[in-house]
C-alpha positions in Angstrom: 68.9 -17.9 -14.4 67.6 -14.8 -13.1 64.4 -14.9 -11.4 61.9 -12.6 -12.0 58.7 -11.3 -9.9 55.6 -11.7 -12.1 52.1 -10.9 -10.8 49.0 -12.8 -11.4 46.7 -9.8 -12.6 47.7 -6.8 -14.4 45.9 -4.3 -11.8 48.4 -4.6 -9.6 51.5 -4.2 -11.1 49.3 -1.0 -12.7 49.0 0.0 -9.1 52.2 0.1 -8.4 52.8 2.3 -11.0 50.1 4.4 -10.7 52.1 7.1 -7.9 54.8 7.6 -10.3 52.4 8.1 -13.1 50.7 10.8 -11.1 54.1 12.4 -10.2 55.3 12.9 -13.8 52.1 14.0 -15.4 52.0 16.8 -12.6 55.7 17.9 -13.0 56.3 17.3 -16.1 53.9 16.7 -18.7 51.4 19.3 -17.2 53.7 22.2 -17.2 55.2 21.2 -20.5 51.6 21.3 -22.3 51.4 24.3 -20.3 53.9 26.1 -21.8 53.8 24.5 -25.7 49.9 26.3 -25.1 51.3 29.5 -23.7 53.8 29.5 -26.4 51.5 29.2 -29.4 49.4 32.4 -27.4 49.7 35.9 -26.5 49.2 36.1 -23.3 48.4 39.8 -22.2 50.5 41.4 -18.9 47.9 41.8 -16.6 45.4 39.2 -17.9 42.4 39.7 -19.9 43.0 36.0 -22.1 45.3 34.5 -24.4 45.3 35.2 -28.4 46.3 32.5 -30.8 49.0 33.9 -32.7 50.8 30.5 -33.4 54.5 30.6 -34.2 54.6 34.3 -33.9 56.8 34.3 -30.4 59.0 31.7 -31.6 59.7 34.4 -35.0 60.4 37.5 -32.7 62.6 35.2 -30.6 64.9 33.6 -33.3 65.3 36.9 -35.4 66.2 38.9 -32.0 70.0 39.7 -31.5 70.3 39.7 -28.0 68.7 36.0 -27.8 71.5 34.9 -30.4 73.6 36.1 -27.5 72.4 34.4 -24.7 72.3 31.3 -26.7 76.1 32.0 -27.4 76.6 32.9 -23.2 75.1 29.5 -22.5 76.7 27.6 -24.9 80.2 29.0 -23.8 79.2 28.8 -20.1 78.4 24.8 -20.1 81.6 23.9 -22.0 84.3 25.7 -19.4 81.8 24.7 -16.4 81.5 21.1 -17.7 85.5 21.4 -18.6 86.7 22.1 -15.1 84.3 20.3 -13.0 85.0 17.7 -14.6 88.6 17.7 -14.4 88.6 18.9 -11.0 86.6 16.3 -9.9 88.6 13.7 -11.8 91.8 14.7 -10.5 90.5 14.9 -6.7 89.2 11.6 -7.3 92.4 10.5 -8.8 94.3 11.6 -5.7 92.2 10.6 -3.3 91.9 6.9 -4.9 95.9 6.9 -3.8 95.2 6.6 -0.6 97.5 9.3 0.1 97.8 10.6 3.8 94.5 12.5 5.1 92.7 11.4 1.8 89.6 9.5 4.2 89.3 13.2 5.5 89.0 14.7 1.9 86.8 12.0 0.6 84.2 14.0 3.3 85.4 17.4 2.8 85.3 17.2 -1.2 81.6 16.5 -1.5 80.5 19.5 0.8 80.6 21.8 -2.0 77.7 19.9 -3.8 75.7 19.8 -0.4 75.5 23.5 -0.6 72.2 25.6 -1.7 72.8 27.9 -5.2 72.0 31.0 -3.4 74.0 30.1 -0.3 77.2 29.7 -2.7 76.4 32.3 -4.4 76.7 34.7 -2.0 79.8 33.4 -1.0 81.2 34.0 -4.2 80.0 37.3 -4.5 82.1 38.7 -1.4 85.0 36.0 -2.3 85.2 38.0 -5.8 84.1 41.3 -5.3 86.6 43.7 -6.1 86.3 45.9 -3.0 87.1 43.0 -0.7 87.4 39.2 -0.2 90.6 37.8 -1.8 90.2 39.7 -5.2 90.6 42.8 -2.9 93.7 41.6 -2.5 94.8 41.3 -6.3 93.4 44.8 -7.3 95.4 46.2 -4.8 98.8 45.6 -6.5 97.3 45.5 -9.9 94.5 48.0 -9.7 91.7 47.8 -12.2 92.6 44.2 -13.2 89.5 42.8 -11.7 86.3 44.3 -12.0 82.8 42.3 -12.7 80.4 44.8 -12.1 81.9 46.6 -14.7 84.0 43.9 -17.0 82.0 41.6 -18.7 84.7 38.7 -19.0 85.4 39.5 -15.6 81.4 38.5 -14.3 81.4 35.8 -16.9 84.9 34.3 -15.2 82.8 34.6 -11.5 80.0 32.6 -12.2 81.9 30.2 -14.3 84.0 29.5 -10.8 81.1 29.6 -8.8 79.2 26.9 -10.6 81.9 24.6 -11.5 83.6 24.6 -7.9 79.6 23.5 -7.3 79.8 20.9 -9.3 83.9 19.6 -8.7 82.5 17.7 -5.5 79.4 15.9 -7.4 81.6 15.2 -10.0 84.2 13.7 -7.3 81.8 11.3 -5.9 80.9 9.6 -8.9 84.4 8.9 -10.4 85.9 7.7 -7.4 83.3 5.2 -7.0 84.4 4.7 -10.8 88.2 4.6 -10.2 87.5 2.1 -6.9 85.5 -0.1 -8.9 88.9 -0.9 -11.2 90.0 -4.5 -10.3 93.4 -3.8 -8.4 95.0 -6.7 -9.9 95.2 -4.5 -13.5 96.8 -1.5 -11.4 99.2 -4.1 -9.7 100.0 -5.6 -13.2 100.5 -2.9 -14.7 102.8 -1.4 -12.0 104.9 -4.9 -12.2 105.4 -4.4 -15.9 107.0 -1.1 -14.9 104.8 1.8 -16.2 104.4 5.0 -14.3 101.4 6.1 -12.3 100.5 8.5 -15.3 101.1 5.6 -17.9 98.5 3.3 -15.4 95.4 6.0 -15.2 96.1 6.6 -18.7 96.4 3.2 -20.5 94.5 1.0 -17.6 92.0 3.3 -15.5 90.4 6.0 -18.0 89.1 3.3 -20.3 87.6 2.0 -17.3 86.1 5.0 -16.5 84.8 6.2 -19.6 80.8 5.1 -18.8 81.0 7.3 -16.0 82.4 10.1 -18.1 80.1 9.7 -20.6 77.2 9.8 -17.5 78.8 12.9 -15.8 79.3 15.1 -19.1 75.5 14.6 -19.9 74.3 15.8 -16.3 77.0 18.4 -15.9 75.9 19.9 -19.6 72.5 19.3 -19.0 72.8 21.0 -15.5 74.7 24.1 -16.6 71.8 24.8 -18.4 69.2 24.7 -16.2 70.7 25.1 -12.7 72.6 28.3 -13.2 70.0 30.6 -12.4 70.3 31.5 -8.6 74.6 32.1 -9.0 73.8 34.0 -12.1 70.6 35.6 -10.1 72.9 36.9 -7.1 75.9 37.6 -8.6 75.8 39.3 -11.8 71.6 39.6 -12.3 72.6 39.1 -15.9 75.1 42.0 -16.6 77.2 44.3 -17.0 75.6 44.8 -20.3 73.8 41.4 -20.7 77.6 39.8 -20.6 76.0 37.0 -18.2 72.4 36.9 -19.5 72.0 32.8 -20.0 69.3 31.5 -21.8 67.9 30.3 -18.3 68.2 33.9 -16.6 66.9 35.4 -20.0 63.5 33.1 -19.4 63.0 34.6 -15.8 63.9 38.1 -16.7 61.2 38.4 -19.6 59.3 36.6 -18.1 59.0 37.5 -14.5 59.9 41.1 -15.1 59.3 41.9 -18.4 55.7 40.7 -18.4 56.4 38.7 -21.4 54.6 35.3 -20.2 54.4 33.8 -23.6 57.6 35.1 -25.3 59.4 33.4 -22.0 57.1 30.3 -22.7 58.7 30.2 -26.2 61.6 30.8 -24.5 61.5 27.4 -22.1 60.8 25.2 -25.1 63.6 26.2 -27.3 65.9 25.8 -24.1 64.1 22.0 -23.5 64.9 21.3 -27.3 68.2 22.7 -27.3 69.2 20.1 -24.3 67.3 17.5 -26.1 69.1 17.8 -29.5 72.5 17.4 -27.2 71.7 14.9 -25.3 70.8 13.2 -28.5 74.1 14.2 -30.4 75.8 13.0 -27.1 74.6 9.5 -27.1 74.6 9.3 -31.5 78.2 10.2 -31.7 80.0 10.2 -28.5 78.8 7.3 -26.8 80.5 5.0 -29.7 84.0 5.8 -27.9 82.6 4.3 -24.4 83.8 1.3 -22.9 81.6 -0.9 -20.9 83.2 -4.2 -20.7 
């Protein structure tokens, strides 16, 4: 039977729990109450007050066109991020778990990527894709034109969907090879005696297994494209051409912080908090039922 640690008064078990208590309400609750507040207000540019106007901010929002489109950006920016760094990181895993020849070097080398600062990568990007130089320089030079984000949408949409989601390949690769050596070897080795392929083992004997992780990793990965693209969308597009990259993140700094819009912004962070909410929710209502944990 497992034994558990029980304490003779309540205090001090409350005691315990007092730090993290403290830590929530002032990164979490407090801004969130903050923001419902600013929200519900007007809040004018250069102070002077806040005016109740209620669900005014949350109207102008919803019946605005170019919000429609940065909900549609974000949407269609966390299902190709999630997409390929999740397959990327499943098929490094995969390879690595092998034990082919140099794979304890990659199992270092693979998580760098996830070590690095947004900004940092970024940057990176930014030269490694820029038209004029880096490797892309090399591609518009025998097919001039063909790659241009500063003035091509799609093109500034492709960059900072690489950019995150070679971010997020090496995150993604430490979690499911944990996953894929946590599969009892005798199954593999079973399997393998019974004569099926490598392909016919990961798909009929490992990926079952692993489906608890997937489920974790597609939560955090769509949860994270949400809220952690702004500094590669920041440094290498600032939202354009033409508002082709303006997430729903970027959006809420850009009104915000430049537009002087504090409490359309405000509106803005809620809606994003309840969009990830209602997905997380859908995630664990309707695909969770297809995860195997024993």
């Amino acid at each position: 039977m497992e034994k558990r640690t029980t304490f003779s008064k309540w205090s001090i078990g409350f005691l315990f729990a007092v730090p993290q208590i403290l830590l929530i309400f002032t990164f979490f609750y407090w801004p969130a109450g903050e923001a419902v507040y600013w929200s519900l207000t007007l809040q004018q540019p250069w102070g002077g007050g806040n005016e109740w106007v209620g669900l005014d901010n949350f109207r102008s929002i919803l019946t605005n066109p170019e919000y429609w489109n940065s909900v549609t950006l974000s949407l269609t920016f966390a299902a190709i991020t999630t997409t390929l760094a999740m397959g990327g990181g499943l098929i490094l895993a995969a390879l690595t778990d092998r034990q082919l020849k140099g794979s304890k070097i990659y199992r270092v080398v693979l998580i760098w990527p996830y070590g690095i600062a947004a900004p940092a990568l970024a940057m990176a990007f930014r030269f490694i894709l820029a038209p004029e130089a880096g490797f892309m320089s090399v591609v518009n030079h025998y097919w001039p034109g063909l790659w241009d984000p500063g003035l091509n949408g799609a093109d500034a949409m492709a960059s900072i969907i690489i950019a995150f989601s070679w971010k997020y390949i090496g995150y993604n690769f430490i979690f499911f090879l944990a996953a894929l050596q946590g599969v009892p070897r005798s199954l593999i080795e079973a399997a393998a005696m019974d004569g099926s392929s490598v392909l016919r083992r990961f798909r009929d004997v490992q990926l079952p297994l692993l489906t608890p992780t997937i489920f974790f990793l597609l939560v955090i990965n769509i949860t994270e494209s949400f809220q952690d693209s702004f500094g590669i969308v920041d440094i290498m597009t600032s939202g354009g051409p033409a508002n082709s990259t303006n997430l729903m993140v970027y959006k809420i700094y850009f009104d915000g912080f430049k537009g002087l819009d504090y409490s359309g912004a405000a509106a803005q962070s809620i809606i994003l908090m309840l969009l990830i909410i209602l997905l997380t929710i859908f995630q664990f209502r309707f695909i969770e039922r297809r995860v195997h944990y024993r």
